[in-house]
N, C-alpha and C positions, 0 to 999 in steps of 0.2 A: 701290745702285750708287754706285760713287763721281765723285763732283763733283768734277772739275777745275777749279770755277771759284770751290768753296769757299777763304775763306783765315782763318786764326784772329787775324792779325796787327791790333794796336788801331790802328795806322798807318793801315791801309785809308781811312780816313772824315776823314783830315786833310789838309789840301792844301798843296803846295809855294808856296812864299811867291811864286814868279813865275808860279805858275802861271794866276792870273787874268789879266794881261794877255798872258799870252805868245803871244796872236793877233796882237795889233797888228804893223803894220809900221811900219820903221825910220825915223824921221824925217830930214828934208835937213840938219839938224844936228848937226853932229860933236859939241859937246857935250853935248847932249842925249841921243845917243845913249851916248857915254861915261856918265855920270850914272844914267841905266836899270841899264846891265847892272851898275854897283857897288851900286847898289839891289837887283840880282837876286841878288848873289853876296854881298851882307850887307859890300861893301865890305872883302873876303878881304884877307888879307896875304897870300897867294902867287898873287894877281892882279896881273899886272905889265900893266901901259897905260905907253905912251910918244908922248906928242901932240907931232908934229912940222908942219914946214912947209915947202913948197920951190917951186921955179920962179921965176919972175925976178918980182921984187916978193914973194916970199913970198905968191903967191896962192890956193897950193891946201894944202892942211892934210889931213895923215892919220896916222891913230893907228895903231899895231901893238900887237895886246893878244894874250895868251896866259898859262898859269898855268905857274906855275915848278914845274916837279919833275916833271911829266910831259910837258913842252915839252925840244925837245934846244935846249938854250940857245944854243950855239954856230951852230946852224945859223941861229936866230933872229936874230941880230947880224950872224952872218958875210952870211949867204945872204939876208936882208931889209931889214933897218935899212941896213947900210952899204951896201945895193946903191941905194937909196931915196935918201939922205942924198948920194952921190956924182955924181947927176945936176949933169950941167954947164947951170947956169944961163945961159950965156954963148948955149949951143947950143941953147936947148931948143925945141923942138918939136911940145908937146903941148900945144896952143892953145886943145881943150876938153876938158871933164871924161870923155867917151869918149875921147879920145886919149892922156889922162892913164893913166887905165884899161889899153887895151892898151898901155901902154909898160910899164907896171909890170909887167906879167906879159909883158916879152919881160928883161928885166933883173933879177930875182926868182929867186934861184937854189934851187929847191927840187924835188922829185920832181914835186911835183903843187899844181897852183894854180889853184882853181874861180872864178868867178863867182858868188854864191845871192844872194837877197835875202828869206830867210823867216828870221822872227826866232829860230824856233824852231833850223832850220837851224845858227844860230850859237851857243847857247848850245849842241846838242849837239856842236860842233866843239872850243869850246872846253872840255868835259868832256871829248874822248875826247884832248885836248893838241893840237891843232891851233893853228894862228894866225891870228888875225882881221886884215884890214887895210879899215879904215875909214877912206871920204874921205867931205871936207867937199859937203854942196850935192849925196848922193848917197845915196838908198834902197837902193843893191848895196852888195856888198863882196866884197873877196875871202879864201877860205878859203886857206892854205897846209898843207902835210902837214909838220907837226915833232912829231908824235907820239913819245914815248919813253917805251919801256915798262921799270922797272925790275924784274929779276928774274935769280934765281939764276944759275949756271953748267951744264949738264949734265953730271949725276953718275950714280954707279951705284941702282938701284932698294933703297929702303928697306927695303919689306916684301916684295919675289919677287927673293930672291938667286940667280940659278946657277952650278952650278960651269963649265960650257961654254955657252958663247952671249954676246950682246953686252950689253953694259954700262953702258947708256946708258938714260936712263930719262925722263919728261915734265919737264915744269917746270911755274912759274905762267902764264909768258908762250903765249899760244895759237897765234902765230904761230909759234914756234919748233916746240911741238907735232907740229900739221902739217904742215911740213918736215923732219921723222924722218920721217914716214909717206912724207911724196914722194918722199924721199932710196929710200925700200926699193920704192915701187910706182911706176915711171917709165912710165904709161901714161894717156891723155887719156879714156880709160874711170872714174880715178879722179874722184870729185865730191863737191865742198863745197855746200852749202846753210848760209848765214849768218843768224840772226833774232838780237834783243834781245828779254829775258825780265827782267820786277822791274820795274815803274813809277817805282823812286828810282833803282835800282845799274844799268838799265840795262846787265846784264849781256851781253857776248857770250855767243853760244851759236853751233858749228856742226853741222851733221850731216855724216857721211863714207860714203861707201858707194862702190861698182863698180858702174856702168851695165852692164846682160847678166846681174852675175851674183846681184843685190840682188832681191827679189820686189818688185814693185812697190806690191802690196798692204799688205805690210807698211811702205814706206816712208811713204805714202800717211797709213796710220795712226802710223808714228812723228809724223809734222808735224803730225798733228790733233792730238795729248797735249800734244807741245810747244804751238801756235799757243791749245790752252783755257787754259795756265795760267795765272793772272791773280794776283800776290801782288807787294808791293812790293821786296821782295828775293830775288835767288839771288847766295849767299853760295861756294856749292861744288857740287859734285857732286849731293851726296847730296840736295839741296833738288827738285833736278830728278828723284832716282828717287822720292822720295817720292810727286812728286805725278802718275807716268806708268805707274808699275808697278800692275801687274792688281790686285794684292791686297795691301792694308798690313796684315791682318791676322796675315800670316801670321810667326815667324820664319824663317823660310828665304828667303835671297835668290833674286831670281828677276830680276837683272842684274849682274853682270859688274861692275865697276869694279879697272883696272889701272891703273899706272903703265909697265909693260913695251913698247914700240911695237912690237918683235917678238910680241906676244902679241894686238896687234891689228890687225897687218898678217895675221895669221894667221888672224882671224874675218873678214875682210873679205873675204880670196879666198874664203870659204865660206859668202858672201851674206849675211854681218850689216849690222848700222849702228854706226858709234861716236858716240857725241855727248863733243862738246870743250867744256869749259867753260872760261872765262879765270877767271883766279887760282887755278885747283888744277893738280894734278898729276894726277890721276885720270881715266881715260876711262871712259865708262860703255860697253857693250856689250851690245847686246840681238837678238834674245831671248838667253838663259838656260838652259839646263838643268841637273839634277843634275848630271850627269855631268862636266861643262865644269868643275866647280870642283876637281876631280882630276886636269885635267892643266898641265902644267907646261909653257913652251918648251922646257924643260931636253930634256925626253921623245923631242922630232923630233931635238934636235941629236945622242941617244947611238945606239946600235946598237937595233937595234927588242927585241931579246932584253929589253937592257938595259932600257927602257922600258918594256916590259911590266913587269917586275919590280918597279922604282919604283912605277907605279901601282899595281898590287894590292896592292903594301905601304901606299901610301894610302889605298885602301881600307880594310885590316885593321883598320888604326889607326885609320878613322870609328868602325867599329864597335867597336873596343873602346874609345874614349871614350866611344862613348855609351853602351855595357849593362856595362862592365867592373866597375864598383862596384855595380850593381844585382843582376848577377849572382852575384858576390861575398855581397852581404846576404842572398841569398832563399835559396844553396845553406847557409850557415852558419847561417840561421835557420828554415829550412824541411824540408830538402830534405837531411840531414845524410847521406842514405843514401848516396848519389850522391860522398861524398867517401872516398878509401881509407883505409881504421883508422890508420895511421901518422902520416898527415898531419892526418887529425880530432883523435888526441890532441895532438898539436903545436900546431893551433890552437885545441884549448881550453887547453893549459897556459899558451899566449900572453894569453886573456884572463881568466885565472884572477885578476887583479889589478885588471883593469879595472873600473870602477866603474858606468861609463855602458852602455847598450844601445847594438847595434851600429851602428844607425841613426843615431842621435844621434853617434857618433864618426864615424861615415862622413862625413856632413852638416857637424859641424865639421871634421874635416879638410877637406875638398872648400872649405869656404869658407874657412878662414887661407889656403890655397894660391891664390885668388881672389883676396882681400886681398894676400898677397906679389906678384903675376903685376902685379897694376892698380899697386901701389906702385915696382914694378924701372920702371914705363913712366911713371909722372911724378915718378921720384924725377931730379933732376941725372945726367947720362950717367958723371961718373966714381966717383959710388955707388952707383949703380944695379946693375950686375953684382955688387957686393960686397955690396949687401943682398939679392940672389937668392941669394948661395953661403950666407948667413948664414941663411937662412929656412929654405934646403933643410935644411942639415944639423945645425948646432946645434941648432935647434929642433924638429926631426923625431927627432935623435936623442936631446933633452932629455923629451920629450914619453912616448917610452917606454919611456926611465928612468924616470921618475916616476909610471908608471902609468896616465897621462891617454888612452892609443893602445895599440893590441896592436901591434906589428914586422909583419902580415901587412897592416895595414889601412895603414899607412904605404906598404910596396910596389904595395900597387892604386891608391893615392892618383898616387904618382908614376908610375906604370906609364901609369896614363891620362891623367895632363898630358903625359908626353913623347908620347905619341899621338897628341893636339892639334895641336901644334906642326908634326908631317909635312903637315897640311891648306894646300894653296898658297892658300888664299883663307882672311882673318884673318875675314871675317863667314859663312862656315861652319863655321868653330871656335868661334866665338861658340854659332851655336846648338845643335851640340852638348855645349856645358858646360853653356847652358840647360835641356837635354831633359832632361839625366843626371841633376838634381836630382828631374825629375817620376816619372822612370821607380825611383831613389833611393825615393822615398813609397811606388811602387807596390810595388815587392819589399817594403821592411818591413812591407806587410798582407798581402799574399797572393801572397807566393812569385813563382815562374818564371810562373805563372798572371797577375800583375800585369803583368809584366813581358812578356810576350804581349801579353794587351789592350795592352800602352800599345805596343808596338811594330807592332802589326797599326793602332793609329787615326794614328801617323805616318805610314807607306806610304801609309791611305788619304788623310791628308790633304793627302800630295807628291800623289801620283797624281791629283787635285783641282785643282791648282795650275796657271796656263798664265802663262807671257811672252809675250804679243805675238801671244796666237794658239797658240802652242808648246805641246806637252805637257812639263809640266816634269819629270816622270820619264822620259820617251821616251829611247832607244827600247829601254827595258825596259817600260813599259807608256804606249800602245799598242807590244807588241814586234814592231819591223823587225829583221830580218835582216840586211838589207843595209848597216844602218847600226852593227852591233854590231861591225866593225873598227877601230873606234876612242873603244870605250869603255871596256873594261878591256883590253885589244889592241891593241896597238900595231903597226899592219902598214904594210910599206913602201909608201911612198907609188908610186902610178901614174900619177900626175898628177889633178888635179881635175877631177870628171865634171862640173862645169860650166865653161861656157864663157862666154867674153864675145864677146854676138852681134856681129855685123860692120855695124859704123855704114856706111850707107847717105843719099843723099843729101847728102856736102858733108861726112858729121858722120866 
């Protein structure tokens, strides 16, 4: 079973240089307390402290500390220092260190402005870009909200393009996130649930779900996966499916990860969870099933005709990436019956030159085209398309000229890449390029028979597989009925047979 609570990370067992005193509370000492926290933060250059003084004799003394580049500077000056600094000494009337206190925070121009006095308190205010203000002869302080979060602009989606539908896509920033979502679900049934996850990075993490229409069970258990994780970083997305999905053994994804908010505004009326993570773009979406990674938003936006169509051409294309080249090998090396005399001598005159077994040339080509595919995605964006045109065709058409490819095995080559490509989810394409090499070995020893077995231990091993509870082949096995309209079927919507129950009591 697997351990949530394992982590491999050598970090684990070293501790944060403040972290042994970080119990203590704040001394009545404004220097002192200054002096601490530059000892805690290794005395940072983008730690800004500014120790000032005011009231009539210069009697009370208070710092405003904050870190520069995640603090809104301007707000900091405009809306704290100069509101501070402006007090009319002539007038003043804050005669003890509480009076001092509440005046500050009626002249203090900012969203939100706490009282705390735990040390810890302060050091994570001032990580998440808040502003500390510290007075002299006083164990409080108070928190200010100048948090700034620096991040992209809202663009259209990288990797789920459509031709009809909205255009807007996540970002790093997690606030803005969630406000696409709220912008599309205008209802007090929508709910956040907020945790920190990674003992250093302190990452946000939130959950998202519909009260009525979310299984509670299931929520219940999303918050236990998340609440055992114990590692000192989460970095992205993918840190957090690693460590909450049912099975890492397996290649086949068994979560959802989008960029599209239409796409997850979409699983949400249909009782999912999304979990948001700050600094990606990516939502994760759980449970999971095969079938969910074949459709598109594109699908609801066109004519259901239409839709269907699309998706079964998706499908097509799973399957011939994955058996296309296999079957290919096992009928040319096996099974020669099975091809019409015309076409058999055609493609033995094709490899009448060739030098290598078929297998062997399958297998190379299938991997230079892997090599091309990885090289177009980290070569520089404006050679990148120019060294895909150059791979495809020069090289393919260099290759047999010279003898090195038959003309038939190059067509199946490219026939099953462009295949690929139609799969709206990039880590279900992944692991059918995977498979096609296993199922590749099995045809070259024993035919369409090889290729059976390997396709009968896949099924069993989806059919094996659950998200969250989920059967991850459903509802083709266990097969529902009721739910098979909208799997390869695209039928017009009725409205969703769930409902969000009727908040009762106040709610």
């Amino acid at each position: 079973m697997f351990n949530y609570k394992e982590t491999n990370s050598a970090a684990t067992n070293k501790k944060i240089p403040f972290q042994n005193n970080i119990s203590r509370s704040l001394s009545k000492d404004i220097i002192e307390n200054i002096k601490r926290i530059k000892e805690d933060f290794g005395d940072s250059s983008d730690l800004m402290i500014r120790h000032e003084s005011i009231g009539e004799g210069m009697q009370y003394s208070f710092a405003v500390i904050h870190i520069d580049g995640i603090s809104n500077e301007q707000l900091v000056n405009e809306g704290i220092v100069e509101k501070i600094v402006k007090i009319n000494t002539e007038k003043e009337t804050y005669l003890s260190l509480s009076d001092l206190e509440n005046g500050l925070k009626s002249i203090i121009s900012v969203s939100t402005l706490k009282s705390q006095s735990s040390y810890t308190n302060l050091l994570s205010a001032l990580l998440l870009g808040d502003t500390i203000i510290l007075l002299d002869h006083d164990t409080n302080f108070l928190v200010a909200c100048t948090k700034m979060v620096q991040s992209r602009s809202i663009s259209e989606p990288s990797t789920q393009t459509v031709i009809r539908g909205p255009k807007d896509s996540f970002t790093e920033s997690l606030r803005t996130n969630t406000s696409l979502i709220r912008n599309r679900i205008q209802h007090p049934a929508l709910r956040i649930e907020s945790m920190k996850i990674g003992e250093i990075t302190r990452t946000d993490v939130e959950i998202m779900y519909i009260k009525g229409v979310v299984d509670e069970n299931l929520l219940k258990e999303v918050n236990h996966r998340l609440e055992a994780i114990n590692v000192d970083e989460i970095l992205e997305s993918s840190y957090i499916e690693n460590y909450i999905q049912n099975d890492q053994k397996t290649i086949f994804p068994t979560m959802l990860h989008t960029e599209r908010p239409d796409a997850v505004v979409g699983n949400l009326l249909e009782g999912r969870v999304a979990i948001f993570t700050a600094g990606t773009p990516f939502v994760l979406v759980l449970p999971a099933t095969f079938t969910q990674f074949f459709q598109s938003p594109e699908d609801y936006y066109q004519s259901s005709y239409i839709g269907t169509f699309l998706r079964t051409l998706r499908y097509i294309s799973f399957w011939v990436a994955l058996f296309a080249p296999a079957i290919f090998i096992a009928i040319t090396s096996f099974h020669q019956a099975v091809i019409p005399t015309v076409l058999l001598v055609s493609l033995a005159a094709q490899r009448e030159g060739v030098p290598l077994p078929a297998i062997v040339e399958a297998i190379g080509m299938e991997m230079v085209f892997e090599v091309l595919r990885e090289a177009g995605i980290r070569m520089p964006r404006a050679v990148g398309q120019a060294l895909s045109i150059v791979g495809a065709l020069i090289l393919g058409q260099a290759a047999v000229q010279a003898g090195f490819v038959s003309a038939s095995m190059v067509i199946i080559v490219s026939i099953t890449a462009i295949a690929s490509f139609t799969i709206p989810y990039y880590n279900m394409s992944i692991a059918a390029r995977i498979l096609r090499f296993i199922l590749l070995i099995a045809a070259a020893y024993i035919g369409l028979f090889g290729i059976l077995i390997g396709g009968l231990i896949i099924l069993m091993h989806m059919c094996s597989l659950r998200s969250f509870g989920e059967p991850y082949f459903a509802p083709f096995a266990p097969f529902r009925l009721s739910s098979q309209k909208d799997t390869i079927l695209v039928v017009p919507s009725q409205g969703n047979t769930k409902t969000i129950k009727e908040q009762s009591n106040g709610e």
